[in-house]
MARLUM-90772 format. One line per field, with one value per residue: residue in one letter; residue number from 1; x, y, z of N, C-alpha, C, O in turn. Coordinates in steps of 0.2 Angstrom, whole numbers. Layout:
code	c(A/...)
pos	c(NUM/...)
nu	c(X/...)
nv	c(Y/...)
nw	c(Z/...)
cau	c(X/...)
cav	c(Y/...)
caw	c(Z/...)
cu	c(X/...)
cv	c(Y/...)
cw	c(Z/...)
ou	c(X/...)
ov	c(Y/...)
ow	c(Z/...)
//
This chain:
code	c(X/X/X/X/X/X/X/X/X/X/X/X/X/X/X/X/X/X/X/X/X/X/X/X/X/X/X/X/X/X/X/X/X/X/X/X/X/X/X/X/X/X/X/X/X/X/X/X/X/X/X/X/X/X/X/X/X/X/X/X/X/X/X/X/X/X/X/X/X/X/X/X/X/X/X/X/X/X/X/X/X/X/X/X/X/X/X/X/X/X/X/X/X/X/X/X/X/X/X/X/X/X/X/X/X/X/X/X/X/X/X/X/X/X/X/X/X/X/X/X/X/X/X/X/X/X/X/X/X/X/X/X/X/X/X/X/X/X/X/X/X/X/X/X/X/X/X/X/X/X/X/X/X/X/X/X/X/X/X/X/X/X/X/X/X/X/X/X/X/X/X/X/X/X/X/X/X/X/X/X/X/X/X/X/X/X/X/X)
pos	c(1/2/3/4/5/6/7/8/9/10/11/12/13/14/15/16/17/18/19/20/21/22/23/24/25/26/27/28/29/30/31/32/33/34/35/36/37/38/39/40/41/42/43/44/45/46/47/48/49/50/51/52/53/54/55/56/57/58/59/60/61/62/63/64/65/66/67/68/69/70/71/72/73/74/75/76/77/78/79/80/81/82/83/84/85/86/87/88/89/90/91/92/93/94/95/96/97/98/99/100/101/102/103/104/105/106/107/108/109/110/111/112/113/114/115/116/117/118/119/120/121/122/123/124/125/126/127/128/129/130/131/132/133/134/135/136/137/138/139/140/141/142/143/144/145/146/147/148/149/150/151/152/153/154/155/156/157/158/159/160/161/162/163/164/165/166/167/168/169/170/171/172/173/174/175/176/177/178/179/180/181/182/183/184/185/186/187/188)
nu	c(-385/-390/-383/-376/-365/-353/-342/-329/-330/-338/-349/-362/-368/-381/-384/-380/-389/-402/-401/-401/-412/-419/-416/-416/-428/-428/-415/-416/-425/-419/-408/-417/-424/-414/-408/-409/-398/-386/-386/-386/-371/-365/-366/-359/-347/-346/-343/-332/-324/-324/-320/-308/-299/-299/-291/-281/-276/-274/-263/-254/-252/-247/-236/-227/-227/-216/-208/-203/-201/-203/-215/-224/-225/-231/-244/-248/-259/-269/-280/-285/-279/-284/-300/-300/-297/-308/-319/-315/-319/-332/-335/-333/-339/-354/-351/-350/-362/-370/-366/-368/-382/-387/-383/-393/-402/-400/-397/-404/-416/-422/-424/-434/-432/-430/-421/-415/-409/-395/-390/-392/-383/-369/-369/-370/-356/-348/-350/-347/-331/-332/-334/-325/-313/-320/-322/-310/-303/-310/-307/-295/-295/-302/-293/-293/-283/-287/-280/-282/-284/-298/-314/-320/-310/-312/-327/-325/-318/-324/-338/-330/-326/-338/-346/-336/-336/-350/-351/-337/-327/-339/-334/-320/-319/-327/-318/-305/-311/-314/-300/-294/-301/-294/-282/-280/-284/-296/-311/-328)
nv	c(32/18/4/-10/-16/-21/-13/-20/-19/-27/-38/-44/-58/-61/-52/-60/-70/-62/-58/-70/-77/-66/-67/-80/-90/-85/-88/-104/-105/-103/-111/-125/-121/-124/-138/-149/-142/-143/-158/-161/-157/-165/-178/-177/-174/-185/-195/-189/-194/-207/-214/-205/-213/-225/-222/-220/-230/-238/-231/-232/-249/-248/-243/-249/-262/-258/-255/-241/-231/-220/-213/-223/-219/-207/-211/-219/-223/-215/-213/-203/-192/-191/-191/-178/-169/-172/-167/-156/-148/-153/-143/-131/-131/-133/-118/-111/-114/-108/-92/-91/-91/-82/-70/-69/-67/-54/-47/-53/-55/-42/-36/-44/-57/-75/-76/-90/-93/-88/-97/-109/-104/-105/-117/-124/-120/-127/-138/-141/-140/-151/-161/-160/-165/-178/-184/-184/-193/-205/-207/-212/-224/-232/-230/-221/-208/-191/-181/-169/-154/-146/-142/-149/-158/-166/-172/-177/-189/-191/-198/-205/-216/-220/-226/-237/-243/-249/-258/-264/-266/-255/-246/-244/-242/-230/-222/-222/-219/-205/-201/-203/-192/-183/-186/-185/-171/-166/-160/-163)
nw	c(213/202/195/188/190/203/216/212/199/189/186/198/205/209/195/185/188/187/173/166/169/162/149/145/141/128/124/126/116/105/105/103/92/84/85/73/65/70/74/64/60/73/67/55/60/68/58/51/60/61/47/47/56/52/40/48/55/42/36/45/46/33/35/45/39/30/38/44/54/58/53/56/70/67/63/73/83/94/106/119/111/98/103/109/98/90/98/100/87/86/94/89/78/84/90/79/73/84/84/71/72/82/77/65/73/78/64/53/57/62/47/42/38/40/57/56/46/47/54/48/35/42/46/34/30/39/36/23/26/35/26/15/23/28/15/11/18/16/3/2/10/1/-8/-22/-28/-30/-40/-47/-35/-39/-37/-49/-53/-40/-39/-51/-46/-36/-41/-48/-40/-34/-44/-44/-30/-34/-46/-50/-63/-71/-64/-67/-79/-82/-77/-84/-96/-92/-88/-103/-112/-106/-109/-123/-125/-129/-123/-120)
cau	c(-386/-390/-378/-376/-357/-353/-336/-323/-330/-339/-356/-363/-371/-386/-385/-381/-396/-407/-400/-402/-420/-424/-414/-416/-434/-425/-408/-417/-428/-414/-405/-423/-424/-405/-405/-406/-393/-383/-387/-381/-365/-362/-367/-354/-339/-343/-341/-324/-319/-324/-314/-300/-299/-298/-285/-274/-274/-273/-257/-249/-251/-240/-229/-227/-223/-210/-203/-204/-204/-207/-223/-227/-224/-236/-249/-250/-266/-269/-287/-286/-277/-291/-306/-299/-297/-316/-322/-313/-320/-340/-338/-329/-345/-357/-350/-351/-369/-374/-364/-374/-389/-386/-380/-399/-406/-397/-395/-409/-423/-425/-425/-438/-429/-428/-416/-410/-406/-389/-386/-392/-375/-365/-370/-365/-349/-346/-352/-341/-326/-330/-334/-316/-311/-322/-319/-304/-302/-316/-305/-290/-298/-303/-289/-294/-281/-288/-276/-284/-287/-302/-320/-321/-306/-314/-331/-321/-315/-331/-341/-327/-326/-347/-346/-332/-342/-358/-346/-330/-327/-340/-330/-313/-323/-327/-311/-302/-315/-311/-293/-294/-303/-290/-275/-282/-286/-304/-316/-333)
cav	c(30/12/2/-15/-17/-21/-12/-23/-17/-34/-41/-49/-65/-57/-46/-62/-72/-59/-57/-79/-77/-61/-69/-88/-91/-83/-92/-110/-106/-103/-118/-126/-121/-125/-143/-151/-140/-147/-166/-164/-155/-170/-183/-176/-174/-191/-199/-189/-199/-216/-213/-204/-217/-231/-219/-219/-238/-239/-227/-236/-255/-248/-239/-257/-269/-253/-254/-234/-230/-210/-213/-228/-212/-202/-215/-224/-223/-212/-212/-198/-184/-193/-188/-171/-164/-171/-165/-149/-148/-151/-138/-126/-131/-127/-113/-107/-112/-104/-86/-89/-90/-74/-64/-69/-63/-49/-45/-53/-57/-35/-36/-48/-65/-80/-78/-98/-95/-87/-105/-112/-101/-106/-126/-127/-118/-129/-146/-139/-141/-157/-164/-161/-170/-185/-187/-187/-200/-210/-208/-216/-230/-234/-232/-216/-202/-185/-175/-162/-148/-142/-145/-154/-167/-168/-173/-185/-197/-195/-201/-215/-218/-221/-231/-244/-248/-255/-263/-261/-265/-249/-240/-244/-239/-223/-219/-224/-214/-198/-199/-204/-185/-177/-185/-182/-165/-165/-158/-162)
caw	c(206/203/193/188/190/211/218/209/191/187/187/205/205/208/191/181/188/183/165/163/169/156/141/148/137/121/123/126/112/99/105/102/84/82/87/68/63/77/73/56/63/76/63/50/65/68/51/49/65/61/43/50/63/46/38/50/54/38/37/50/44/28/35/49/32/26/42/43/62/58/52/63/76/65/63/77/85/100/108/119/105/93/105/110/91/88/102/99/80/87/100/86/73/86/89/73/71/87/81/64/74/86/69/62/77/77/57/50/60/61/40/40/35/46/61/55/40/51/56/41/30/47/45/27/27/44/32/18/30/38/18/12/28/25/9/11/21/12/-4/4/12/-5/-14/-24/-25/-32/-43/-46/-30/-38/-38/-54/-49/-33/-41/-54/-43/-31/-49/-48/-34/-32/-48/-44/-26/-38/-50/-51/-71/-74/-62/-70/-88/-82/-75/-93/-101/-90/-90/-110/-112/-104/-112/-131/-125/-130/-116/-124)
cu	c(-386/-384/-376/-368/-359/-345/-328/-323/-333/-346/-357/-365/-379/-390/-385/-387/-401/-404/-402/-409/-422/-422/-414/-421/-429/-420/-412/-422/-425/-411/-408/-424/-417/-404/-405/-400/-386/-383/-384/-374/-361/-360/-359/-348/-338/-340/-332/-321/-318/-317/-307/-297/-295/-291/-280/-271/-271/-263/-252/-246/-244/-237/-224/-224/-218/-206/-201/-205/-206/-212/-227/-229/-230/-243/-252/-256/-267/-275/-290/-284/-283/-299/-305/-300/-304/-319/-323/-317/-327/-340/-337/-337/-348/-356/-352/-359/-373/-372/-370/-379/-393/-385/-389/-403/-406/-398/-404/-414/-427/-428/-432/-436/-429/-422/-412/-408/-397/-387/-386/-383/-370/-363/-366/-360/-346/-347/-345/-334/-325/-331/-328/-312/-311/-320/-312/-299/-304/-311/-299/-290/-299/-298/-289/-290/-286/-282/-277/-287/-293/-309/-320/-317/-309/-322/-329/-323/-320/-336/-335/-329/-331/-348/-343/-336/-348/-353/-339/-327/-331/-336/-322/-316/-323/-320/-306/-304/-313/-303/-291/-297/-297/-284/-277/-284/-292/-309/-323/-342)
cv	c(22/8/-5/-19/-16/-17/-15/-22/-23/-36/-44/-55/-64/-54/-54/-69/-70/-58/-64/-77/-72/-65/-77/-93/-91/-87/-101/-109/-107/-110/-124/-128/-124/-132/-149/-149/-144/-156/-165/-163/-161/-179/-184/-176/-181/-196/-198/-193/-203/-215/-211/-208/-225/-229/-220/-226/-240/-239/-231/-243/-254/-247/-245/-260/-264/-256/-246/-231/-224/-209/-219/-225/-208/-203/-217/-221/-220/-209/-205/-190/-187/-189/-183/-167/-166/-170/-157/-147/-149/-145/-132/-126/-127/-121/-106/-106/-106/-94/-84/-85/-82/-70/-64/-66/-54/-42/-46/-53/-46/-35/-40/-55/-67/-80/-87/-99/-92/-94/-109/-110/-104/-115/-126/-124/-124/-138/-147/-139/-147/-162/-165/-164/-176/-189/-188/-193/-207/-212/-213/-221/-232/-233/-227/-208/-197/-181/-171/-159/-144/-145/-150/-161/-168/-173/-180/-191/-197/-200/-208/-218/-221/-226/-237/-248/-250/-259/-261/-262/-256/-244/-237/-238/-231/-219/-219/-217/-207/-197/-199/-196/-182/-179/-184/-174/-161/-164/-156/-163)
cw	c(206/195/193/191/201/210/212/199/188/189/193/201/205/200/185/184/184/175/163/164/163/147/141/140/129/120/122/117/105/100/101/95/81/81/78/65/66/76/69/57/67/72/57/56/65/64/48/54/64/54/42/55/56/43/43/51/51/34/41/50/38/31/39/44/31/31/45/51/63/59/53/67/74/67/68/80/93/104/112/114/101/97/108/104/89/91/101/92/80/91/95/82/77/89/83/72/77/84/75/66/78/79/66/67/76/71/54/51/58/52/37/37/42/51/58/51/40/51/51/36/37/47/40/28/35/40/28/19/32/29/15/16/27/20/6/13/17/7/-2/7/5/-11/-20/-25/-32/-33/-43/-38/-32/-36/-44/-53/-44/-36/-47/-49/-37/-36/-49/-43/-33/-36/-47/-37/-29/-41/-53/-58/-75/-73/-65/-78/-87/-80/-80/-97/-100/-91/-99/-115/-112/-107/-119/-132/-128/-123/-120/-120)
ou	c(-381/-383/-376/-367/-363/-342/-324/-319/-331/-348/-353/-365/-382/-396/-390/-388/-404/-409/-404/-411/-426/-425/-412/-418/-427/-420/-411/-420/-427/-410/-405/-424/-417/-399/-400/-397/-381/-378/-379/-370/-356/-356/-355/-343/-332/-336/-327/-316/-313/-311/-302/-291/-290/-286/-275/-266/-265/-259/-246/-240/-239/-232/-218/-218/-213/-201/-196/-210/-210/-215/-232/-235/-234/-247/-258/-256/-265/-274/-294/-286/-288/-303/-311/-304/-306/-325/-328/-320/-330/-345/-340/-340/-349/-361/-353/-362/-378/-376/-374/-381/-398/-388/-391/-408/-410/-400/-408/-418/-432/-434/-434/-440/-430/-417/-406/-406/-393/-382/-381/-379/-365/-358/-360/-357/-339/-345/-341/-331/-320/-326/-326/-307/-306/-318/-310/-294/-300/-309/-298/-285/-295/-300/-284/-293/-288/-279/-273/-291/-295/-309/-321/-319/-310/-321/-332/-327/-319/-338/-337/-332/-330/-350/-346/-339/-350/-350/-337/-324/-328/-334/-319/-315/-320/-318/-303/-301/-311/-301/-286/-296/-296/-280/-276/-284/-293/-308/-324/-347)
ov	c(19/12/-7/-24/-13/-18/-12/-24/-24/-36/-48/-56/-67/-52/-54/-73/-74/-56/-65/-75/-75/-65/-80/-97/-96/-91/-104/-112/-110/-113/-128/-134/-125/-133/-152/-153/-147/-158/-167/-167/-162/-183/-189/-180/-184/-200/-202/-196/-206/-217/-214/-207/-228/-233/-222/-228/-243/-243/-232/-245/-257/-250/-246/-260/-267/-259/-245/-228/-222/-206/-219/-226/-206/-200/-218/-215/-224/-203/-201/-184/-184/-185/-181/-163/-161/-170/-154/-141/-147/-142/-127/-121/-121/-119/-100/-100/-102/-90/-79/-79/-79/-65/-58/-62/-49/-36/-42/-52/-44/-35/-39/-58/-63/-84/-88/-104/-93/-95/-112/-114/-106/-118/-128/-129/-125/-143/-151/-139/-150/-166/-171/-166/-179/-194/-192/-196/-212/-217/-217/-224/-237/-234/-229/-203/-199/-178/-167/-163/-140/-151/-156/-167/-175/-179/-185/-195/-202/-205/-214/-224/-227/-232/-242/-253/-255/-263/-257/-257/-253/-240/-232/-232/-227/-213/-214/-213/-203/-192/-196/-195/-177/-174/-178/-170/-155/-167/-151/-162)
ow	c(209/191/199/194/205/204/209/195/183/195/194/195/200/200/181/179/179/172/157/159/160/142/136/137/126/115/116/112/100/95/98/93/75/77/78/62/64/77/69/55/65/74/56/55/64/65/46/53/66/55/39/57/57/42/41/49/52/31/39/52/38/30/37/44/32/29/49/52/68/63/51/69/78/71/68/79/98/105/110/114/102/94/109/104/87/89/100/94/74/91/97/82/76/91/83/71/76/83/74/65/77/79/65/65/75/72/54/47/55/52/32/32/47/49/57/49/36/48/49/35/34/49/39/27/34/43/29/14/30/28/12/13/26/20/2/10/15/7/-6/6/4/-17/-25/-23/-37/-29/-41/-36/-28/-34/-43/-53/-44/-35/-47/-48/-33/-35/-51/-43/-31/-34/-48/-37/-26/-37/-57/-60/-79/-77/-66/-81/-91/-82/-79/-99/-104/-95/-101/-120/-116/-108/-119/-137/-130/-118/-123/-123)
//
């Protein structure tokens, strides 16, 4: 009886050659379609790095003038933990997108929808991750805390936030204007 499996219960060498050659075309090809999703993924990892890399500078300088050596400890700047957790956090995204992509293969390509629209729902929620990163960072470099946890405070103070970089008098204004809403308790 013929059987792919050798003696020890496991594929030869032989068995997965031929499996790369039969599925080799399809796999590069997916990769192929894949590679914008993937740029945008590397693009966004990088942005949280450079920001998180400011933050933490940033974090460390005060804690320095305090005198705080905990969080000197916390802060301080350490190149290879920095490039392993962003490395790890690209390799994690695309993984996600390639799953997406295999799931469209799989799920939707039969139904008649686009196999990358897998990658596509897998990118955003993989964007939507690095976004609340980013901005996180962004907003603390600049000075910006977010009170509110939801979307609407979040969108606040990215609207101030975006305002006070043009000019920072409009920005002030609008940040008045919104928190003067909220203490009168008119929501108009």
């Amino acid at each position: 009886m013929f059987t792919l499996l050798d003696e020890q219960g496991s594929m030869g060498s032989g068995t997965r050659a031929v499996s790369l050659i039969l599925m080799g075309n399809e796999l590069s090809t997916i990769i192929y379609d894949s590679r914008w999703l993937m740029l945008v993924i590397a693009l966004c990892v990088v942005a949280d790095f450079r920001y998180g890399w400011g933050e933490s500078c940033k974090r460390y300088e005060r804690a320095k003038r305090k005198g705080d050596k905990v969080v000197m400890a916390q802060y301080r700047w350490r190149t290879s933990r920095a490039v392993r957790r962003t490395m790890n956090k690209l390799i994690d995204y695309l993984m996600w997108v390639s799953l997406g992509v295999f799931t469209g293969v799989a799920v939707l390509k039969p139904v008649g929808i686009d196999y990358m629209m897998g990658g596509v729902a897998a990118t955003a929620i993989a964007i939507g991750c690095e976004a609340k990163s980013f901005f996180g960072h962004f907003f603390y470099l600049h000075g910006i805390r977010v009170e509110e946890k939801t979307v609407k405070g979040f969108l606040r103070a990215f609207v101030v936030a975006f305002a006070k970089r043009k000019n920072s008098d409009v920005g002030k204004a609008l940040e008045d204007a919104l928190e003067g809403k909220e203490a009168d308790g008119t929501n108009e």
